[in-house]
C-alpha positions in Angstrom: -15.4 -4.9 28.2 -15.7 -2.6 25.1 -19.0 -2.5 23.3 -18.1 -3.6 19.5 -21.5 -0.8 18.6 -19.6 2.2 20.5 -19.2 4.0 17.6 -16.7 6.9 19.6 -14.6 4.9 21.0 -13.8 2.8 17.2 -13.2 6.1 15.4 -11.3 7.6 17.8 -8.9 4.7 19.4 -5.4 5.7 19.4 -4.3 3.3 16.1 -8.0 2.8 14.8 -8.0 4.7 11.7 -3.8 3.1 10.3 -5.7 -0.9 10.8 -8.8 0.6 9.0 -6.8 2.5 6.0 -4.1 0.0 5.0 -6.3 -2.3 3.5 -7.6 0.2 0.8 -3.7 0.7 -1.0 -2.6 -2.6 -0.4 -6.2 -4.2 -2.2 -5.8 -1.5 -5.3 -2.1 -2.2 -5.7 -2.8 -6.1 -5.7 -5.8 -6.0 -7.9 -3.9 -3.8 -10.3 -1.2 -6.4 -10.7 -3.6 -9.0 -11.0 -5.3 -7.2 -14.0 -2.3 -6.3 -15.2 -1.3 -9.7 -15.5 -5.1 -10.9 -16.6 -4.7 -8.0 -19.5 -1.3 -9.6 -20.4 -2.1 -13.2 -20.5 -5.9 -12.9 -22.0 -4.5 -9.6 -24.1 -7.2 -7.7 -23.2 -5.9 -4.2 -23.5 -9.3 -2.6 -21.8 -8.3 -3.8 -18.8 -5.4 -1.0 -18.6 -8.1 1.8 -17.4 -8.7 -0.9 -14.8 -5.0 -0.8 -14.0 -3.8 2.6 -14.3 -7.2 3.6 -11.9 -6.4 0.9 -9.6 -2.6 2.1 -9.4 -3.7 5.6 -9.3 -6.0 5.2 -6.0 -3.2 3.0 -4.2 -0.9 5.8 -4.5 -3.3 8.6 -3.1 -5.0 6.5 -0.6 -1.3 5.7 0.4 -0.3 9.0 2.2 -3.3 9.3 4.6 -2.1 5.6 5.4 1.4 7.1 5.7 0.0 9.6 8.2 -2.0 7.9 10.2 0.8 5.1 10.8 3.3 8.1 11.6 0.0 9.8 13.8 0.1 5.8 16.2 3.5 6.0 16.3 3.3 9.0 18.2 0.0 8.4 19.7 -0.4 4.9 20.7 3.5 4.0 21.2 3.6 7.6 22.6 7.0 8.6 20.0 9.1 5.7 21.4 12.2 5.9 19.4 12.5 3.7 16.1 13.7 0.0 16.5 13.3 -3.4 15.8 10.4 -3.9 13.9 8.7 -0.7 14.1 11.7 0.8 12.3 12.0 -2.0 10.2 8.0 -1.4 9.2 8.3 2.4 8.8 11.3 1.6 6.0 9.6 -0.8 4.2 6.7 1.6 4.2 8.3 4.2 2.4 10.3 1.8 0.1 6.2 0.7 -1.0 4.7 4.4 -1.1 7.6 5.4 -3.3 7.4 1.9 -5.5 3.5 2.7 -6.2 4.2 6.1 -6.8 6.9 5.2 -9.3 4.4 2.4 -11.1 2.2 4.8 -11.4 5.0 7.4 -12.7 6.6 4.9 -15.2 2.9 3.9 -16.4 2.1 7.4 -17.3 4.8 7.5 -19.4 5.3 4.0 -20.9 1.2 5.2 -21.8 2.3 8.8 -23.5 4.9 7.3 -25.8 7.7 8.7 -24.2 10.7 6.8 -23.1 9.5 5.1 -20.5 10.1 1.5 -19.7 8.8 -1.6 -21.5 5.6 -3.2 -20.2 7.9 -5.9 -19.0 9.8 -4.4 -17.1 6.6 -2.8 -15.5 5.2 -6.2 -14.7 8.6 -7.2 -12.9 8.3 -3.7 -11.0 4.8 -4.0 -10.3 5.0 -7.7 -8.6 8.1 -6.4 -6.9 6.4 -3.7 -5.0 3.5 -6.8 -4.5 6.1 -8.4 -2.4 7.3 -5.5 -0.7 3.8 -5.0 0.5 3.1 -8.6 1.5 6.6 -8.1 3.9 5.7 -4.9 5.3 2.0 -6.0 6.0 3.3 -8.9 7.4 5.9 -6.8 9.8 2.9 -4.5 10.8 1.1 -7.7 11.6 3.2 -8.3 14.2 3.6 -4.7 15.8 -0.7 -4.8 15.8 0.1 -8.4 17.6 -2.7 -10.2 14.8 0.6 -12.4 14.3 1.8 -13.3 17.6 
């Protein structure tokens, strides 16, 4: 039986460090459509440094998620080729990492006057890429077996 306070073998299990990361991108890009809708609705337009921070950190925090999920791929499933779900999870993945990266894109430009796209079309974007996170979390749910 493992010992939850063995500290080693937590940090350095085979898929450890994907489970651990993943929550940090998909809780910033949530909470940054939720505030995005709160400054909307309550037109509160401080609430935009909230956004555009909480958009900004998704997107960086997701490429050492990228990594690591490519680094249990070829650790823990020992580079088993691509299919089924797993493939189906590593699309989805890249369709969300370049969706955040393209909110946060668009938003620096829809902020600099530029011809970016309306704030509506953001919104429609943003809760877009909200779903596309819920589907691929929920895929990677069932590769880590929390769903089965």
């Amino acid at each position: 039986m493992l010992n939850p306070f063995d500290l080693k073998s937590a940090l350095l299990a085979k898929h450890a460090q994907h489970v651990v990361l993943i929550h940090f991108p998909i809780a910033l890009y949530l909470a940054g459509t939720f505030f995005d809708l709160c400054a909307r609705v309550f037109r509160k337009a401080n609430f935009g440094e909230v956004v555009r921070w909480n958009f900004l950190g998704a997107a960086i925090m997701s490429l050492p998620t990228a990594a690591t999920g490519l680094l249990a791929w070829r650790w823990a499933l020992e580079g088993q080729t691509l299919k089924g779900l797993l493939k189906l999870h590593l699309i989805l993945a890249c369709a969300v990492i370049i969706g955040t990266w393209a909110t946060v894109w668009l938003r620096s430009r829809s902020k600099t006057g530029s011809s970016g796209p309306s704030l509506p079309s953001l919104l429609i974007m943003e809760c877009a890429v909200s779903l596309l996170i819920g589907l691929t979390a929920h895929v990677g749910g069932f590769l880590s077996g929390v769903n089965v």
